[in-house]
C-alpha positions in Angstrom: 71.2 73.2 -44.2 71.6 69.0 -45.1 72.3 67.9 -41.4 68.6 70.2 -40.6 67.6 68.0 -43.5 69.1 64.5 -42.2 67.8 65.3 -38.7 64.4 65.9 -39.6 63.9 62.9 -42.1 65.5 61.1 -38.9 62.7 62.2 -36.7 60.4 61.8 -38.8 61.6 58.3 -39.6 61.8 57.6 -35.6 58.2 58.7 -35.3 56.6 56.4 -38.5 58.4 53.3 -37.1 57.3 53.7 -33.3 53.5 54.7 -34.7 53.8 51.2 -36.8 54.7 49.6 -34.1 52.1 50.9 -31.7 49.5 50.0 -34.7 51.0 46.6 -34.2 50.4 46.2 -30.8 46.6 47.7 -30.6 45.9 44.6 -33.7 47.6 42.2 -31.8 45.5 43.4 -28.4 42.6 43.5 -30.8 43.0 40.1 -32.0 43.3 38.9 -28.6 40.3 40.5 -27.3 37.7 39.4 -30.2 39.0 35.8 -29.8 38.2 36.1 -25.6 35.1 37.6 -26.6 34.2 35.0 -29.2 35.0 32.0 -26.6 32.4 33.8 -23.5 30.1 34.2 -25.8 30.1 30.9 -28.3 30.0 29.1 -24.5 27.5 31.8 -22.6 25.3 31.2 -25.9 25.5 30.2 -29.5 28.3 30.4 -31.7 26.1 32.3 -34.2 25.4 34.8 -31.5 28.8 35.6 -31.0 29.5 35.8 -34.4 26.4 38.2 -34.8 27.5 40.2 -31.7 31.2 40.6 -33.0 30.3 41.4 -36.2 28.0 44.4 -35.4 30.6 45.6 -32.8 33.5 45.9 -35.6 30.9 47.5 -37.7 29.8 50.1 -35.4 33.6 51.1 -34.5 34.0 51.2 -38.7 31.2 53.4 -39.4 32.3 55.6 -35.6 35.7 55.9 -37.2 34.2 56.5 -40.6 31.8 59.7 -39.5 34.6 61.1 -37.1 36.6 61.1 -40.4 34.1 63.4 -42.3 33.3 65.4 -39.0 36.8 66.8 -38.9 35.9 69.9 -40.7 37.0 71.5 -44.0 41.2 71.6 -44.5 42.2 74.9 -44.0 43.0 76.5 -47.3 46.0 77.5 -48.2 47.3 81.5 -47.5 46.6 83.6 -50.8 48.9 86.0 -51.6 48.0 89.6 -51.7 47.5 91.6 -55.2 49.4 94.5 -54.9 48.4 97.8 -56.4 49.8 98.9 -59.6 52.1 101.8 -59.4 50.8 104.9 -61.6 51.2 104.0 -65.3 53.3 107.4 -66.2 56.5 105.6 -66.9 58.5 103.3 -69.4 56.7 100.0 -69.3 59.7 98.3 -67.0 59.8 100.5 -64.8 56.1 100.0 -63.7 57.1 96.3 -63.7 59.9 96.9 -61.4 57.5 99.4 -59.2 54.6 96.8 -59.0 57.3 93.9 -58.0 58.4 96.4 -55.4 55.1 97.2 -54.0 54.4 93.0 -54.1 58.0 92.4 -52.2 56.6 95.3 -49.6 53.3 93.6 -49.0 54.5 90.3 -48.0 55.1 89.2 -44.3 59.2 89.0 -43.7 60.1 85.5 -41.9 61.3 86.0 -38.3 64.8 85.2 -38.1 65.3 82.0 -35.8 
């Protein structure tokens, strides 16, 4: 049960580091590309141009990221767990506790052994 544990904070350890470093990478490319783009266009035209051009580009992809964000849909809610019916009440009071617990054991779903 602790090596499962180990394992899958390992994996899930492995798979945060290689995502930062693939977030790395795209702002290092990013950084790259703005400043090519900056140096065409500050020499193709004006340097407030380019700066007008870059800025509105960045803000676009914001405000794209931003709506895709919302568009995702509703998180899906959690499972609710069934209300079991009471047992008759024509016995001692624990007794139509254990009954009820019974019934609410009998409703749920049994996990599939692995």
């Amino acid at each position: 049960m602790l090596t499962h544990l180990k394992h899958a904070t390992a994996r899930a350890a492995r798979k945060a580091g290689i995502l930062c470093g693939g977030v790395i990478c795209i702002l290092v490319g990013a950084g790259f590309l703005t400043v090519s783009l900056w140096i065409y266009l500050s020499t193709a035209y004006d340097t407030a141009f380019a700066a007008s051009v870059l800025g509105c580009g960045y803000m676009g992809i914001g405000l794209l990221v931003i709506g895709l964000i919302g568009f995702g849909g509703k998180d899906p809610e959690p499972p609710r767990a069934h209300a079991a019916t009471a047992p008759p009440a024509d016995g001692p009071a624990m007794m139509q506790a254990f009954l009820y617990g019974m019934q609410a054991g009998s409703d749920t779903q049994k996990p599939k052994p692995q």
